[in-house]
Structure formats: structure tokens, C-alpha cells
Residue, then its C-alpha position, 0 to 999 in steps of 0.5 A: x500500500x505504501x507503495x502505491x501511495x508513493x506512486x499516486x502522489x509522484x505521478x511518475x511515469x513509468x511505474x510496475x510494482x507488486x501489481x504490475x501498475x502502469x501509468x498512462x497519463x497523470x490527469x487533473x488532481x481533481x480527477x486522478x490518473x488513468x492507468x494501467x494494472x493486469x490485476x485486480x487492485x484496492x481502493x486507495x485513500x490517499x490525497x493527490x496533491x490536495x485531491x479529495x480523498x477516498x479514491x476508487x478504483x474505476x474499470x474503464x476497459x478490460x484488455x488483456x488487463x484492466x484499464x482504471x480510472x483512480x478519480x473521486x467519487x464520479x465515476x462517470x469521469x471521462x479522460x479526454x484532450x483539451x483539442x478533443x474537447x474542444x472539437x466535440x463542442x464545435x459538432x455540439x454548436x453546430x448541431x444546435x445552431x445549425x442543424x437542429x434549426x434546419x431539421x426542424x424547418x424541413x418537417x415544417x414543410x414536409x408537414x405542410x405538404x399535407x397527408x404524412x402516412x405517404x410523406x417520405x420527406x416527413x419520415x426522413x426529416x423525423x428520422x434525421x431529427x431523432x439522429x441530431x437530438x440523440x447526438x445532441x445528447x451524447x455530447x453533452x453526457x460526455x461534456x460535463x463528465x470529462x477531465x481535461x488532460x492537455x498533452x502541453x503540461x504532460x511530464x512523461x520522459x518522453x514516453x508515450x502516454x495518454x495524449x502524447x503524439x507519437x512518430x513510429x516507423x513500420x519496419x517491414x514496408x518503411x512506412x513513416x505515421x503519426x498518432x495522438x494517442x486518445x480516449x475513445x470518445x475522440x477517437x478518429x482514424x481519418x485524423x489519426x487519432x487512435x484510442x487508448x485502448x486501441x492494439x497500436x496504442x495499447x503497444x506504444x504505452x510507456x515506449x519511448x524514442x528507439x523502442x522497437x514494438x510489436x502489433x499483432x494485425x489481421x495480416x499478421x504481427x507487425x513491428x514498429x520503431x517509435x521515432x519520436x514522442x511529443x506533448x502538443 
């Protein structure tokens, strides 16, 4: 116990000990840290540098281990970047600002075209209405759970960890990529953003510059050379 004590109050990256506990990113002291452990662990009570007390250990996701969430007593709490954040309330104000008005004026003239049993412009504006309120929803759920993480103030010896952007190399074809690793909720491919919990990011936690990883892929096992670690 003392152990992890010392280790919650440090944030020290990287960290294994009786437990094989490793951490992924140190996030406000309001929220905790996010981590990483291949077995089951205890609450802790210990402060984080003036955090509330009694923390719980929270499952965010089970992969060949357990990802945890050590936060206060919300356990809904979302670990998501500053940058993410902030392009999920641009999609929120547009939704609201522009969507939701558009969709709900397309109702009003499908409604005024009459009988609405043979309206397929009706169905599709309802429909499409159903889409943008759920959306709606759904980001404003994940809004006001989320802690901040901004990969600027990270402090990780260049180590790949929550939120870091990471520069590896594909030793087989040569091929040269960049990822942010990132929570799920911000996730996109397309952008290169990968999930934590995601098999390249899940190899990349705690790498650093040189470190040679391994991906197990649909078409096989795949190697890769980090060629840098950044915090922008």
C-alpha cells in the first residue's frame, strides 16, 4: 500500500510494482490518473496533491488487463484532450445552431405538404431529427463528465502516454505515421487519432524514442520503431 501511495502522489511515469501498475497519463488532481494494472487492485485513500480523498478504483476497459480510472467519487469521469474537447463542442454548436434549426424547418414543410402516412420527406426529416437530438445528447453526457488532460503540461520522459503524439516507423514496408494517442470518445482514424485502448496504442504505452514494438494485425504481427514522442 505504501507503495502505491508513493506512486499516486509522484505521478511518475513509468511505474510496475507488486501489481504490475502502469501509468498512462497523470490527469487533473481533481480527477486522478488513468492507468494501467493486469490485476485486480484496492481502493486507495490517499490525497493527490490536495485531491479529495477516498479514491476508487474505476474499470474503464478490460484488455488483456484492466484499464482504471483512480478519480473521486464520479465515476462517470471521462479522460479526454483539451483539442478533443474542444472539437466535440464545435459538432455540439453546430448541431444546435445549425442543424437542429434546419431539421426542424424541413418537417415544417414536409408537414405542410399535407397527408404524412405517404410523406417520405416527413419520415426522413423525423428520422434525421431523432439522429441530431440523440447526438445532441451524447455530447453533452460526455461534456460535463470529462477531465481535461492537455498533452502541453504532460511530464512523461518522453514516453508515450495518454495524449502524447507519437512518430513510429513500420519496419517491414518503411512506412513513416503519426498518432495522438486518445480516449475513445475522440477517437478518429481519418485524423489519426487512435484510442487508448486501441492494439497500436495499447503497444506504444510507456515506449519511448528507439523502442522497437510489436502489433499483432489481421495480416499478421507487425513491428514498429517509435521515432519520436511529443506533448502538443
Amino acid at each position: 500500500m505504501r507503495r502505491k501511495r508513493r506512486f499516486l502522489r509522484r505521478l511518475a511515469i513509468p511505474v510496475d510494482f507488486d501489481h504490475n501498475m502502469t501509468l498512462i497519463a497523470p490527469v487533473p488532481t481533481r480527477a486522478g490518473v488513468l492507468f494501467w494494472s493486469s490485476a485486480p487492485l484496492v481502493n486507495v485513500d490517499t490525497p493527490i496533491d490536495g485531491a479529495r480523498q477516498d479514491y476508487d478504483l474505476h474499470r474503464e476497459r478490460s484488455v488483456r488487463g484492466v484499464f482504471y480510472f483512480c478519480l473521486g467519487n464520479d465515476m462517470s469521469a471521462i479522460p479526454l484532450t483539451v483539442r478533443g474537447a474542444e472539437r466535440l463542442q464545435e459538432e455540439l454548436q453546430r448541431l444546435k445552431t445549425v442543424e437542429r434549426p434546419a431539421v426542424i424547418n424541413a418537417i415544417a414543410e414536409a408537414r405542410a405538404q399535407g397527408d404524412l402516412s405517404e410523406n417520405a420527406e416527413y419520415d426522413a426529416a423525423r428520422e434525421r431529427q431523432g439522429f441530431i437530438e440523440g447526438r445532441i445528447a451524447e455530447l453533452e453526457g460526455t461534456l460535463s463528465n470529462a477531465h481535461l488532460i492537455d498533452p502541453t503540461a504532460l511530464e512523461a520522459e518522453g514516453r508515450a502516454v495518454f495524449g502524447a503524439t507519437v512518430d513510429i516507423e513500420d519496419l517491414d514496408s518503411g512506412d513513416r505515421v503519426t498518432y495522438q494517442i486518445v480516449g475513445d470518445v475522440e477517437a478518429d482514424i481519418k485524423s489519426n487519432l487512435i484510442s487508448v485502448s486501441s492494439p497500436v496504442a495499447r503497444a506504444l504505452i510507456g515506449k519511448s524514442e528507439g523502442d522497437v514494438v510489436e502489433v499483432v494485425a489481421p495480416a499478421g504481427v507487425r513491428e514498429y520503431e517509435v521515432l519520436g514522442v511529443r506533448y502538443i
